[in-house]
matplotlib code that plots the C-alpha trace (Angstrom):
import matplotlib.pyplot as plt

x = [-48.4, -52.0, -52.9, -50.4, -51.9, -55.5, -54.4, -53.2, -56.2, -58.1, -56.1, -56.2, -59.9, -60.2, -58.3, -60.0, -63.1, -63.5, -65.7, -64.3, -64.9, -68.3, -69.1, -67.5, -69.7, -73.0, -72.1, -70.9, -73.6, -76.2, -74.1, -74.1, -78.5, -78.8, -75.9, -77.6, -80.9, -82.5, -81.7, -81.6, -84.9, -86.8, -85.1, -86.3, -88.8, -86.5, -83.7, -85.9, -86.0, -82.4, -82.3, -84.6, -82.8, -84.5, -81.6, -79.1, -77.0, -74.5, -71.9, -71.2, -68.4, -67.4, -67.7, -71.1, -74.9, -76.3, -78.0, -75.2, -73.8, -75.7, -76.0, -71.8, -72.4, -75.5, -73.9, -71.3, -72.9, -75.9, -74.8, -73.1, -73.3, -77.0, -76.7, -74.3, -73.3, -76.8, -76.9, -73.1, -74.5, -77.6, -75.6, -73.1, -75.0, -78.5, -81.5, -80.6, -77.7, -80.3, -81.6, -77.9, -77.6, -80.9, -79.5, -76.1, -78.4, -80.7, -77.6, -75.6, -78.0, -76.7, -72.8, -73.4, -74.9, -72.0, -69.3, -70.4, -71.7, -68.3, -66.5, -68.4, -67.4, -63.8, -62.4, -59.1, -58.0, -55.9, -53.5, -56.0, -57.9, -60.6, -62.3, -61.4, -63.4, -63.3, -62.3, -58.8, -59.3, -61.5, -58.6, -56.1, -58.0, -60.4, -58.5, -54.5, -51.1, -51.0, -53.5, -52.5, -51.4, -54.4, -55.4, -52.7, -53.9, -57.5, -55.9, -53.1, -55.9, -58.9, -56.4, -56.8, -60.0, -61.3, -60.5, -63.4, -62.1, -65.3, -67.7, -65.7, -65.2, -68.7, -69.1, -67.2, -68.5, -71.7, -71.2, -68.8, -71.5, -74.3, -73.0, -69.4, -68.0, -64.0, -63.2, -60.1, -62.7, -64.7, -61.7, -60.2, -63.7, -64.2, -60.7, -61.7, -64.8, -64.4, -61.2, -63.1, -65.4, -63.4, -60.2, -63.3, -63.0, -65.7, -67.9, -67.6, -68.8, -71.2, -73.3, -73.2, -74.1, -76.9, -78.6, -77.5, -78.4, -82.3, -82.8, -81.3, -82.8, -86.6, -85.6, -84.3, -87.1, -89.5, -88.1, -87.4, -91.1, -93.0, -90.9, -92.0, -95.3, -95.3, -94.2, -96.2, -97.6, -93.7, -93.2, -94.7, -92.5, -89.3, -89.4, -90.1, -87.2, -84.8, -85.5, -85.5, -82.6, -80.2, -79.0, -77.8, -79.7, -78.7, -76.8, -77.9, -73.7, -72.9, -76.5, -77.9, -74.9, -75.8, -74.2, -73.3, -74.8, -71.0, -71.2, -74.5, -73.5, -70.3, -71.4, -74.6, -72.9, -69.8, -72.6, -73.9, -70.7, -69.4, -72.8, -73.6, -70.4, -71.4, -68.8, -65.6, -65.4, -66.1, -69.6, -68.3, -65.5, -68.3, -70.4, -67.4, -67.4, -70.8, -71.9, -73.0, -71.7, -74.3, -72.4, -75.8, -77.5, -74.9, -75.4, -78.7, -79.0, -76.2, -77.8, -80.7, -78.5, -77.8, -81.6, -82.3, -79.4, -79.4, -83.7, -84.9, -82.8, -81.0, -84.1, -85.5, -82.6, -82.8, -86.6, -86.1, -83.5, -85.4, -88.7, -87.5, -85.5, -82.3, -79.7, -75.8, -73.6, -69.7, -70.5, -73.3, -74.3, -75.3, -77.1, -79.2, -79.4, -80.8, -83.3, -84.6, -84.8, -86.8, -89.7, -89.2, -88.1, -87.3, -86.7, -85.5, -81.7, -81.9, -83.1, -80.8, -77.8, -79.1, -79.2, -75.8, -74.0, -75.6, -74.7, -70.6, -69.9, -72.1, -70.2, -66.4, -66.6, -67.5, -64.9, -62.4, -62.8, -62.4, -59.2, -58.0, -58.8, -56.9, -54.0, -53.8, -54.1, -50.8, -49.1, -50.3, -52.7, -50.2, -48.9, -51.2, -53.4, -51.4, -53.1, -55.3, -53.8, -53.5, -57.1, -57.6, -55.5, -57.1, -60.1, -58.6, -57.2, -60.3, -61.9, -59.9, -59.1, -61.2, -63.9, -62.5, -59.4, -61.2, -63.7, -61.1, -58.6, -61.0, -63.1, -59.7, -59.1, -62.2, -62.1, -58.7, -60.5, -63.1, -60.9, -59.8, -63.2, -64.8, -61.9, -62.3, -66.2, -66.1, -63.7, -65.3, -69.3, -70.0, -69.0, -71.6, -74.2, -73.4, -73.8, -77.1, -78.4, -77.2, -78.8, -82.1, -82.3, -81.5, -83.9, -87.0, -86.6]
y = [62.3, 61.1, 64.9, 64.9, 61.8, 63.5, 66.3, 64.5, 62.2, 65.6, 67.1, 63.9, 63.3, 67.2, 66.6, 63.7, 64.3, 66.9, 68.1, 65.8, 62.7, 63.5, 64.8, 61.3, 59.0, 60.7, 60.8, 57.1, 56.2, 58.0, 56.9, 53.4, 53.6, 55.1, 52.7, 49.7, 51.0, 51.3, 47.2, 48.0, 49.1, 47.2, 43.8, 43.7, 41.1, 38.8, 39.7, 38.7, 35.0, 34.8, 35.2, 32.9, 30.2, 29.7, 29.3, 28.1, 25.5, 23.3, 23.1, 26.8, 28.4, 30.1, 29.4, 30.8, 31.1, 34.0, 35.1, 34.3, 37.0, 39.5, 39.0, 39.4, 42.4, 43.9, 42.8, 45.1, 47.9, 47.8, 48.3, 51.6, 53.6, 53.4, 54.0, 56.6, 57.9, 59.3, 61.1, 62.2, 63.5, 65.4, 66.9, 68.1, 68.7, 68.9, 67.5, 68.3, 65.8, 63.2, 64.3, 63.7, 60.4, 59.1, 60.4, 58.3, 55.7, 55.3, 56.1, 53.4, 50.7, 51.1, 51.3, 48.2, 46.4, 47.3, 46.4, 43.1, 42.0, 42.4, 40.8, 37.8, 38.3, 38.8, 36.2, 34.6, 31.7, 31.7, 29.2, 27.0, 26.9, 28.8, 31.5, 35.0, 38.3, 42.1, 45.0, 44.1, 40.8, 42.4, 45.3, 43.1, 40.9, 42.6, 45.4, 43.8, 44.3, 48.1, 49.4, 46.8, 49.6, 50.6, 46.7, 47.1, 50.9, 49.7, 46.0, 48.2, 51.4, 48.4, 46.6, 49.8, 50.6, 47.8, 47.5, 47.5, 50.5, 52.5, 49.8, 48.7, 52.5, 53.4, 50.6, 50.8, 55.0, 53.3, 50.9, 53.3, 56.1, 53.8, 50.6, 52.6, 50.0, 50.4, 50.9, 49.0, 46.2, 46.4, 45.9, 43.0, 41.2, 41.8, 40.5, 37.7, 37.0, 38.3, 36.1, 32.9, 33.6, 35.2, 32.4, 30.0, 31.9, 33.2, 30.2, 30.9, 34.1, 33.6, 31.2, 33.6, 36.7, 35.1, 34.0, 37.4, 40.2, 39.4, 39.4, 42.6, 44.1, 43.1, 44.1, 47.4, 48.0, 47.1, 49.6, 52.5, 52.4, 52.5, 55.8, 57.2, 56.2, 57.5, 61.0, 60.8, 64.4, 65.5, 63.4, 65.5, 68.8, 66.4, 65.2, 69.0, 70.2, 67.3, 68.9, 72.1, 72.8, 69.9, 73.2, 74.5, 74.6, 74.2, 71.5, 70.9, 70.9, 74.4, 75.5, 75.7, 77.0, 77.6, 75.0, 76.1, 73.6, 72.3, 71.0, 69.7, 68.0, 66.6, 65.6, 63.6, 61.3, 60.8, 59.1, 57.1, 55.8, 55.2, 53.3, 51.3, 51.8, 51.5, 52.7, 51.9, 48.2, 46.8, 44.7, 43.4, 41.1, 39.3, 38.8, 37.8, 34.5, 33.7, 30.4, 31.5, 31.3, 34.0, 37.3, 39.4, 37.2, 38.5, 42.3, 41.9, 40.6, 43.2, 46.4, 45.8, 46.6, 50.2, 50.8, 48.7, 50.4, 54.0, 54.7, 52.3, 52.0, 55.5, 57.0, 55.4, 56.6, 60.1, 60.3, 58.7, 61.6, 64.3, 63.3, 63.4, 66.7, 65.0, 67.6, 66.5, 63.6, 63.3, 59.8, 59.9, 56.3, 57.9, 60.8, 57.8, 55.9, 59.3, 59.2, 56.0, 56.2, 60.1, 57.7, 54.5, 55.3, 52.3, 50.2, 52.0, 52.4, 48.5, 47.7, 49.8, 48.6, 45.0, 46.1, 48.1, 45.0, 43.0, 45.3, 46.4, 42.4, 41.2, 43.9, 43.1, 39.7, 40.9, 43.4, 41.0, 39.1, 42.5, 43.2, 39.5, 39.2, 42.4, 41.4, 38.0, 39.5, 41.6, 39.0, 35.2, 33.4, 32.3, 35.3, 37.5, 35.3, 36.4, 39.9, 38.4, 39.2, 42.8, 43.4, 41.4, 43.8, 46.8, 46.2, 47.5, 51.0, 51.3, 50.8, 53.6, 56.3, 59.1, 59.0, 61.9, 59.7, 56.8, 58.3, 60.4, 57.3, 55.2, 58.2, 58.4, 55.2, 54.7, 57.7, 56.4, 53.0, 54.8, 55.8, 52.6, 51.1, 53.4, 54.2, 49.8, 50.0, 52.7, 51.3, 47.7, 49.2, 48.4, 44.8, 44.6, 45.9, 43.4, 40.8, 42.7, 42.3, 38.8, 37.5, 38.7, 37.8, 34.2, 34.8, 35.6, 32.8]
z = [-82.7, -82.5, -83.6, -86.2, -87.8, -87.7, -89.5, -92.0, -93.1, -92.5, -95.3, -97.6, -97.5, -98.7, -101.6, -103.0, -102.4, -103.9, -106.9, -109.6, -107.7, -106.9, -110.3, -112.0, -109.5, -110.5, -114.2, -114.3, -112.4, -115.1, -118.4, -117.0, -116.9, -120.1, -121.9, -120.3, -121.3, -117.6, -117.0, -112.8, -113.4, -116.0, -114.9, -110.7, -111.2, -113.4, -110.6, -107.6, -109.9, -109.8, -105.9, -104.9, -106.7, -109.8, -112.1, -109.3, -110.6, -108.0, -111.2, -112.5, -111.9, -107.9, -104.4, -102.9, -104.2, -105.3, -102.4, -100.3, -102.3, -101.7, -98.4, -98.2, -99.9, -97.9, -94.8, -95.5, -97.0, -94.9, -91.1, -89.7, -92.9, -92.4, -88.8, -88.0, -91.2, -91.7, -88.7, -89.7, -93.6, -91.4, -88.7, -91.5, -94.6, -93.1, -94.6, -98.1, -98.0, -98.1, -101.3, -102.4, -101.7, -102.7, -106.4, -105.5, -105.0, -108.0, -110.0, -107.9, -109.0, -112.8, -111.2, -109.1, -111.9, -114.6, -111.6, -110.9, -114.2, -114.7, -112.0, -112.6, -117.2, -116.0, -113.9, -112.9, -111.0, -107.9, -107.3, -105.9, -109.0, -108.1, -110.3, -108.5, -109.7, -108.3, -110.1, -109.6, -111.6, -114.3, -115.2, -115.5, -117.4, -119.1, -120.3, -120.4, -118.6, -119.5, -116.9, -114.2, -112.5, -111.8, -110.8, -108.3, -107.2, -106.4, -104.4, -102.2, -100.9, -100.8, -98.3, -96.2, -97.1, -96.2, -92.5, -90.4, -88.4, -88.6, -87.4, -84.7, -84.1, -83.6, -81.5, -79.1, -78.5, -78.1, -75.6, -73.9, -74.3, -73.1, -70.9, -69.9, -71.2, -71.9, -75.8, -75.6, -74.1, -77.2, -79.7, -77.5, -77.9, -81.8, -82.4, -80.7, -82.5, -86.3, -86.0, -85.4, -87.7, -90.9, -91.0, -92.3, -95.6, -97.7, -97.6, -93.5, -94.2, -96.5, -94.2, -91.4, -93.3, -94.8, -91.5, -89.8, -92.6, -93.2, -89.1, -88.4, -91.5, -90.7, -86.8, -87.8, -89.9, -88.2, -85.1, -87.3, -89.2, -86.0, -84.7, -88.1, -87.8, -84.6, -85.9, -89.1, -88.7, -89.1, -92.0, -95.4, -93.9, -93.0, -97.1, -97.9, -96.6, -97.7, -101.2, -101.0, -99.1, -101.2, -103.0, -100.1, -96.5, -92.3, -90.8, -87.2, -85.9, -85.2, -83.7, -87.4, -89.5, -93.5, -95.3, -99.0, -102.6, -102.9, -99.2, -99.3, -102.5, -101.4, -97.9, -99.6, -102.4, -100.1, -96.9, -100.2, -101.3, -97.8, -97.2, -100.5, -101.7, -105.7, -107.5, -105.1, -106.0, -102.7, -103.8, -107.4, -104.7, -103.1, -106.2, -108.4, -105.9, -107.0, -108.3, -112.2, -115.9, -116.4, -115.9, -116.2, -113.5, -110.8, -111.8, -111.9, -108.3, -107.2, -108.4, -105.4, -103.0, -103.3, -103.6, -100.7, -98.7, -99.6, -100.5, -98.0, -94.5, -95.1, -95.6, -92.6, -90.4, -91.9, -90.9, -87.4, -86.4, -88.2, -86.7, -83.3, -83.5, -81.4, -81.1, -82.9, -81.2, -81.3, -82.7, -85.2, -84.1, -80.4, -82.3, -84.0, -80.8, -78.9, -81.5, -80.6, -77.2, -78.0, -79.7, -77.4, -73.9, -72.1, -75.0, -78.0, -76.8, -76.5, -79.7, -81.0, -79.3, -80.6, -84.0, -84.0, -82.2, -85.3, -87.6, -86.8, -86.8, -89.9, -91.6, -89.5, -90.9, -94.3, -94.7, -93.7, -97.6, -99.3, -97.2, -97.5, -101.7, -102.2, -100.7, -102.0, -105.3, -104.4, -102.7, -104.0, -101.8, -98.9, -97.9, -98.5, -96.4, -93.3, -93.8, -91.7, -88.6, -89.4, -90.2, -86.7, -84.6, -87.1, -85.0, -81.4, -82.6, -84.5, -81.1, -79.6, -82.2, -82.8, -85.2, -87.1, -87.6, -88.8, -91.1, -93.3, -93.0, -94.5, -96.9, -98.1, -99.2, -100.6, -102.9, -104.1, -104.5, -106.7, -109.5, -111.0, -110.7, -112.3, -114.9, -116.1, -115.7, -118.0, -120.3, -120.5, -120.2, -124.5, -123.6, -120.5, -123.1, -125.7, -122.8, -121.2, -125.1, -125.5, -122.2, -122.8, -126.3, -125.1, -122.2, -124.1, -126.6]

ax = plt.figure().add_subplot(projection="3d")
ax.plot(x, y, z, "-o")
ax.set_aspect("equal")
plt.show()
């Protein structure tokens, strides 16, 4: 059965992720820089304002502050993605596949910011009362009943998509790997944990993320620039060869197998998207919570992440494995782990583990308010709040299925999550340059 079931998200990931959906990702992501006249890039400083609170006020609309917001969002999108997915995209696509998704993440910047400027311009409120955005919310609204289908294709695969299965996954191959610790022992003790934490809601979640997303980031930094520095000789060849061989070079599975352009390609933006996830709709839920009647504010703080993400910490990881030459892993997280340990004996595969446990549950308990918001958007607020429980129990067969199994269970949904988002953003993107225009006009004066 279980083989059955792999063969069949094997087949589905194939399809749609192909060509087309890699080609639409890039191009959105470069007519969204050009329409909004290079905003990610010219408005950093003004952003870095906005998230340390200089325009905060306690009476705008939403639930959480700005940077609580981004730190939902960077909790999720900064954790295995950077970890194992890297060493997934090199042991695949080889070096070149980093070339890839530094592209999917420059572009990504000008996606995230579009995305969540609109979540935040397009709101709707629950039957609490309170202002809900995501690209669910911003179809519906934004654009009127006749593409609520696609409102309600995005909510139903983001239900899916958005199960923590990979994290938990990688996890528990780790601590099985490293501690022979039982899988099934893993998942019991997420459950257990995520549950606590996620039933608090997004304000639960928003407090934790923020406390647990700048320490792992500084310790993970911190750990993965001195095994660079350490191997700094390697450094100007390792950044060589990510370039020349992103049109087509050697993965390190299969004892140095040629990898053809198209895989290289595909095998790049799909790690980007799977790690900063611009362009699937995932980021523009947290931010659409934030506390701001400025629209443009939110997308400004948003596009950071995919350049702090995808050009800083993937790079990182990408350098770390190359560096230290460690042969492929089943799980990509124990390829990055070997890694480690290659430059810090003794200590690295402890830091590691550290920053992997820190990582899997800041981004568990993140996950769980994309599931949750999707299917309350399906379902009303009530029952769909029971969804809970299944993205609990979600957590102990991702502990013990196959990472093949997750990872084209979840590419899948993803890619299917794509469409719609990027379908509205494109739709709605003259109205987030009237705004962009609007907000700096006012801003100036």
């Amino acid at each position: 059965m279980m083989e059955l079931f792999d063969r069949f998200w094997a087949s589905a990931v194939d399809i749609v992720w192909g060509l087309p959906l890699v080609i639409l990702l890039i191009s959105a992501g470069i007519y969204f820089t050009f329409a909004g006249r290079f905003t990610p890039f010219r408005g950093v400083r003004h952003a870095i304002n906005i998230l340390r609170g200089k325009y905060d006020d306690p009476d705008d609309p939403g639930e959480i502050s700005h940077f609580h917001a981004l730190s939902s969002a960077l909790s999720a999108t900064i954790g295995m993605g950077n970890i194992a997915g890297v060493a997934i995209a090199v042991s695949i696509g080889g070096p070149g596949a980093i070339f890839w998704m530094w592209v999917a993440g420059i572009v990504g910047m000008s996606t995230k910011y579009f995305t969540c400027t609109l979540a935040t311009m397009y709101r709707k409120k629950d039957e609490r009362g309170i202002d809900q955005g995501g690209p669910m919310y911003y179809i519906e609204v934004g654009l009127g009943k006749y593409f609520k289908s696609l409102a309600v294709m995005f909510a139903v695969c983001g239900m899916v998509g958005c199960l923590a299965m990979f994290q938990v996954n990688q996890l528990s191959g780790l601590l099985q790997n490293d501690w022979s610790i039982p899988k099934w022992s893993t998942g019991m003790v997420c459950m257990l944990f995520v549950g606590i934490v996620i039933i608090g809601g997004i304000v639960r979640v928003g407090k934790v993320t923020s406390k647990v997303v700048p320490a792992m980031f500084v310790l993970y930094f911190v750990s993965a620039l001195y095994v660079i520095l350490s191997n700094y000789s390697a450094v100007p060849g390792i950044l060589s060869s990510i370039v020349t061989q992103a049109f087509g070079g050697t993965a390190i599975i299969g004892g140095g197998t040629a990898v053809a352009f198209r895989e290289v390609l595909i095998t790049g933006v799909r790690r980007a998207a799977f790690s900063n996830e611009a362009g699937l709709g995932t980021a523009p839920m947290a931010h659409g919570a934030a506390k701001t009647d400025e629209p443009v504010r939110e997308g400004l703080i948003a596009m950071l992440g995919p350049f702090l993400d995808t050009n800083i910490v993937c790079t990182m990881t990408a350098l770390v494995i190359l560096s230290t030459g460690v042969p492929a892993a089943e799980d990509g997280v124990v390829m990055t782990v070997n890694a480690f340990e290659h430059a810090m004996p003794g200590l690295g595969r402890y830091i590691l583990t550290l920053v992997i446990i820190l990582f899997s549950i800041s981004t568990m308990i993140s996950y769980s308010y994309y599931s949750l918001k999707c299917s309350r958007y399906l379902f009303g607020f009530n029952f769909g709040s029971k969804y809970v429980y299944v993205y609990i129990v979600s957590l102990f067969f991702g502990a013990i299925w196959s990472q093949d199994i997750v990872l084209n269970l979840l590419d899948t949904m993803f890619a299917t999550m794509a469409i719609p988002t990027l379908i509205g953003s494109l739709l709605l993107s003259p109205r987030v340059v009237r705004e962009t225009i609007d907000y700096f006009k006012r801003m100036r004066v």
